[in-house]
N, C-alpha and C positions, 0 to 999 in steps of 0.2 A: 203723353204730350210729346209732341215732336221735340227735337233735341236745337229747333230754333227758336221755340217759343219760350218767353217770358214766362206768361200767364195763359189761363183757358180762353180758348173763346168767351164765354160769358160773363169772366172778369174782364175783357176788353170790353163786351158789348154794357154793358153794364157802366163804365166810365165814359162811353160813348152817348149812352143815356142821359148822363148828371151835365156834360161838361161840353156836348156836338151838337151843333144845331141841326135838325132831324128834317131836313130838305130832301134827302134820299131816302127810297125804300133800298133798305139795305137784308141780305140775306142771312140769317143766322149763324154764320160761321164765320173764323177770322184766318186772312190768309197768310203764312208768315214768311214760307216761300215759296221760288218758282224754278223751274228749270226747262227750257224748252218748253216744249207742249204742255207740260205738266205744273200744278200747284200742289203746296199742303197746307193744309190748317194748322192748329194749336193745337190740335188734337194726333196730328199725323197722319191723317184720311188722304190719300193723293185723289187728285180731279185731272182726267182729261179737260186743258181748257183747251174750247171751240171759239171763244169768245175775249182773248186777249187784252184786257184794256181795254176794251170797249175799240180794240181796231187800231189801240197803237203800238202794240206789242207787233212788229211785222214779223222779227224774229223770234218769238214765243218771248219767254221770263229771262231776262239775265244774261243774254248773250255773251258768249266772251270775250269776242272783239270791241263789242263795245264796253262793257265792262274795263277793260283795259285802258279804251283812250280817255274813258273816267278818270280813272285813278289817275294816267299818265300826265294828263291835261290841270287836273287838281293841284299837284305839286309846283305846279308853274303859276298858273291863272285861273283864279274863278269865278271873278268879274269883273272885267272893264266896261266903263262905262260908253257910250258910242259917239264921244268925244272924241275917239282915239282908234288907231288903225288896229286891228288885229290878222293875225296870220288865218285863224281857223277861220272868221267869217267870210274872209276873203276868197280860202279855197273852197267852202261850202258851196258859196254862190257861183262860182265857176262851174265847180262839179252839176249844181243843179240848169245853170242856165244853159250848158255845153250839151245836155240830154235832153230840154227842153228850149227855150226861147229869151230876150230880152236879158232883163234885170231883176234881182232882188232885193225885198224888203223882207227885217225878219220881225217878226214879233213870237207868244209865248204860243198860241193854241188857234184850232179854227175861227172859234167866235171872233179874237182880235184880226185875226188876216181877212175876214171878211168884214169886218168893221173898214179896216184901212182900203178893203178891194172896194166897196161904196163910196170912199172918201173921197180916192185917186180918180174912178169914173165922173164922180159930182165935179173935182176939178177940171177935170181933162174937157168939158163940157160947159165948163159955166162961163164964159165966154162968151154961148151959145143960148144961151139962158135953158141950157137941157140939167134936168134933175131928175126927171122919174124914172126909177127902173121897173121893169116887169121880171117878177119870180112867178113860180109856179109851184102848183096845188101840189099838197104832199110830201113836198120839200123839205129840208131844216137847214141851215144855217145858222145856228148859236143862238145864246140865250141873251145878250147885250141886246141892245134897242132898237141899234139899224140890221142887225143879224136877226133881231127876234122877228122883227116887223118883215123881212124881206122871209121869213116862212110862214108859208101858206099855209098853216093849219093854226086853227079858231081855238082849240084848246091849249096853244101856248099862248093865247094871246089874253086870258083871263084873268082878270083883277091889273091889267097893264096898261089899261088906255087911260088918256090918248097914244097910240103908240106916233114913230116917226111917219111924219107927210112925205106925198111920193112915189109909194111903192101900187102897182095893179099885180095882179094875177091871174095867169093864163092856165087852160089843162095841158099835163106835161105830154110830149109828143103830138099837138095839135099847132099846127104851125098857121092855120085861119086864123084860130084864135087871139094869137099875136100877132096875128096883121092889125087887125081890130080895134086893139089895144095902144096902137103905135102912133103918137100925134108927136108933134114939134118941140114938146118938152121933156121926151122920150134922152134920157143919154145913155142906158143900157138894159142888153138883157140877162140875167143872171138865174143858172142852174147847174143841176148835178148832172153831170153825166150818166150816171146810178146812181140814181136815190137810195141812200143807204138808210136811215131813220124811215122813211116811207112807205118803204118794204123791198129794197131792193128790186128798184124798176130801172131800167135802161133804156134811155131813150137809143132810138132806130139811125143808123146812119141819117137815112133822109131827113130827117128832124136838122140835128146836128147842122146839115149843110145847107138848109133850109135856112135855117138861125142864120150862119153867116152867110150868106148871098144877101139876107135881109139886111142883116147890119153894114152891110158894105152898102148896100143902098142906099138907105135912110143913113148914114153918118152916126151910127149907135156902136158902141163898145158890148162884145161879147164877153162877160166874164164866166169863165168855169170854177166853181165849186169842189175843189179838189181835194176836200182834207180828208176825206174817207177815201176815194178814190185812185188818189196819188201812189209816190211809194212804192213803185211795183204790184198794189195792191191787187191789180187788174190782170197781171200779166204782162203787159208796158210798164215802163217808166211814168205814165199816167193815163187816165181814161179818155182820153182825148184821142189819144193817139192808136185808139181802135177805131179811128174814123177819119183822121185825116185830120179833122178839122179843128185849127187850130184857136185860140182865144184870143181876145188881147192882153186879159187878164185872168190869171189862175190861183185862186188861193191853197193853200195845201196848210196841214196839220198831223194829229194824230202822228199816224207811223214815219214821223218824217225822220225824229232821231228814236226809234225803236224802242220808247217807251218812255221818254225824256223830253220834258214840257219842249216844245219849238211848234212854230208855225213859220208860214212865206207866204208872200205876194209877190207872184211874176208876174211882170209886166212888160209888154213890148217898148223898145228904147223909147218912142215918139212919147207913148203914154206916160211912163217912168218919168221924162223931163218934167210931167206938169206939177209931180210932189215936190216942191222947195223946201231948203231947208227951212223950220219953225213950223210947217204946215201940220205935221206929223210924227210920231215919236214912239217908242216903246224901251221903258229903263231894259229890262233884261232882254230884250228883242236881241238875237244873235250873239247869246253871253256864252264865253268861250268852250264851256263843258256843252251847253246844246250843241255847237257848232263842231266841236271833238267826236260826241256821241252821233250825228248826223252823217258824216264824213266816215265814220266807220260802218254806219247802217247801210250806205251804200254802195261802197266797196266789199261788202259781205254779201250782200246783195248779189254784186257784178260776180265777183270771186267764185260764188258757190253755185251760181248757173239759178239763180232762186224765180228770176223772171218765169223761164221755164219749167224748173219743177211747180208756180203758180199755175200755172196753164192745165199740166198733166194732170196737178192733184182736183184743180176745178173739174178737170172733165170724168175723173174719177167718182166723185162726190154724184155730179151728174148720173152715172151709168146707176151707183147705187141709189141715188134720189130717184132715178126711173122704174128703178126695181119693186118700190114702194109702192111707189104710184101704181103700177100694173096692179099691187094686191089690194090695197087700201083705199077705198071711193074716198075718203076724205081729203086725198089729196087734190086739189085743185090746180097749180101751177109750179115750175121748177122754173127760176131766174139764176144764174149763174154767170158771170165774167170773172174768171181765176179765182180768184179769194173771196169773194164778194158773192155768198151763198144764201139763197132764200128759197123757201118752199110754203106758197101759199097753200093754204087749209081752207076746208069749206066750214071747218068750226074753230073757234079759239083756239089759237096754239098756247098763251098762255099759261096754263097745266102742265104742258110740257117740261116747262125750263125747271119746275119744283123738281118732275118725275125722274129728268134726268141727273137732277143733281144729286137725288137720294143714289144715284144708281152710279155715280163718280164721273160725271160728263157736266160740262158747264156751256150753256146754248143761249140765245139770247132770241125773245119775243118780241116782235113789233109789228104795229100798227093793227095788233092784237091778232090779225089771222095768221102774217110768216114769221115761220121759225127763220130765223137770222145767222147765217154763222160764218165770223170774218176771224178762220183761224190764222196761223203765221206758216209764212212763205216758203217756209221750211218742214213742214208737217212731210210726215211721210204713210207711203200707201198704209201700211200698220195703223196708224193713228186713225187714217180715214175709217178703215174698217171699224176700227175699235169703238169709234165714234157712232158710225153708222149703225153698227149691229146692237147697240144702246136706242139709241132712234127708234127704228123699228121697233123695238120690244116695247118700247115706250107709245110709237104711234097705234100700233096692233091693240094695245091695254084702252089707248082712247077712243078707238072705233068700236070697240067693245061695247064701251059705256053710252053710245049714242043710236047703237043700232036696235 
């Protein structure tokens, strides 16, 4: 047993059983720690994690910097209520709106900033008697009611209706399609820049500037879906900013403070004005240890040059994802913008995520055919490899079995 665990794995998993409501498929092992790139169980098995948090780990497990402005922050403050001024939300928000645009709101995680980015578009509009927004197919935006409803996929939408009135759905990068779609009660249109739940699809400059030419036209608010995508995650400061094109509203989560519940809505001054105060609210929204931990995730960020080591290590990944592909027919598609790693299959990748984890690599599946892998910012060419040459071994053993 590792020298941090308590108890076994299956003494956790087992009180998990009696005592956890069993909403997740959860994998047979308990993690107890992390460092960088790497985790360990209860057992003491180390894992390449490829798959961070699910994409909030920018800086792998445990960072130190941040680590630090924990602890440093804890001693002083570790919640004020937003009655009240605070130093760290103050500079967060500077910090993020100085690199990006507007004004921020903070709340805990994507779902709420995309809750409050529907809220702020509904207000900024009602006036106008505009309500409806257009998402698009394949999407995800959170599990809450106006997040769940504004993702276009039919399988999260089961055992939940009626969901919320309002929302159409367009194909993502077809810009006819939301022409179409676009009538007088239209107040915005909202997606990911890379679809990360979807399978890691990128929509095309053209798209992008398409959308806002559209929305400057028609009088509609573009909101971007940033909480995968933010963060450096891209390479940028956010995904947006591989195109120019900028939003009115941007939600962000996940990797915002490096592994520590926080979310944001940026919004352009004009739009911001139309949240009043009583409209809107979030108890721990901007509570001073997220605001501590956030502030250091991005100056670790800046400091350690990580924007561009995401760039290099994406195209890295790439050369070796190409490599595959040359040997293996099964491979169907390579999607990559920095961190933001997918390799569509012509069969299940789901198999994989077991094969590599038996094999000390942690990958994540979606939309059932791409392998997913949103490692942190900081990974180095070593890791890639290390990763990769697990992959391969692992996709080589799958093509085996279908040829």
């Amino acid at each position: 047993m590792h020298a941090m665990a308590t108890q076994s794995s299956q003494e956790t998993i087992s009180k998990f059983d009696k005592y956890v409501v069993s909403n997740y498929r959860r994998y047979p092992v308990c993690i107890v720690q992390g460092e960088g790139s790497y985790v360990w169980d209860a057992e003491g098995r180390r894992y390449l994690d490829l798959f961070p948090g699910w994409g909030c780990n920018v800086l792998g497990h445990s960072p130190p910097a941040v680590v630090r402005a924990l602890q440093e922050q804890a001693e002083k403050l570790i919640h004020v209520p937003n009655s009240w001024y605070t130093e760290a939300q103050g500079e967060f928000a500077e910090m993020l709106c100085t690199r990006s645009f507007g004004k921020a709101f903070f709340c805990n995680s994507g779902a709420e900033a995309n809750e409050a980015a529907i809220k702020i578009a509904r207000a900024a509009k009602a006036g106008a008697g505009r309500y409806r927004i257009i998402s698009f197919e394949n999407g995800f935006h959170g599990r809450t009611f106006g997040a769940l409803t504004a993702t276009a996929q039919p399988k999260y939408h089961e055992g939940f209706h009626p969901l919320l009135p309002g929302f159409r759905y367009a194909p993502y990068n077809n810009l006819d399609a939301v022409k179409q779609l676009i009538d007088q009660e239209t107040a915005a249109i909202m997606l990911e820049p890379v679809q990360g739940e979807g399978g890691v699809n990128i929509a095309s400059t053209e798209f992008l500037q398409g959308l806002r030419a559209l929305c400057d036209a028609e009088g509609i608010l573009l909101i971007f879906d940033e909480v995968q995508s933010g963060s450096g995650r891209t390479g940028e400061w956010f995904g947006y900013q591989h195109s120019g094109v900028e939003p009115d509203i941007m939600s962000l989560a996940k990797g915002l403070a490096a592994g520590v519940a926080a979310g944001a809505v940026i919004c352009r001054d004009e739009v911001a004005a139309c949240l009043k105060p009583g409209m809107h609210g979030s108890t721990f929204g901007g509570n001073p240890l997220a605001m501590a931990a956030g502030i250091a995730t991005l100056r670790t960020i800046e400091e350690e040059g990580l924007l561009d080591n995401a760039k290099e290590m994406g195209e890295k990944f790439r050369e070796r994802f190409e490599q595959i592909a040359e040997e293996l027919p099964i491979v169907q598609e390579i999607r990559i913008r920095g961190m933001m790693i997918g390799m569509e299959l012509k069969i299940s990748a789901m198999p994989a995520v077991a094969k590599c984890m038996e094999r000390g690599v942690l990958i994540n599946a979606t939309h059932d055919t791409v392998i997913r892998l949103l490692p942190p910012l900081n990974i180095t060419p070593e890791q890639v490899d290390e990763g990769c040459d697990v992959l391969l071994e692992v996709l080589r053993e799958m093509a085996q079995q279908v040829s």
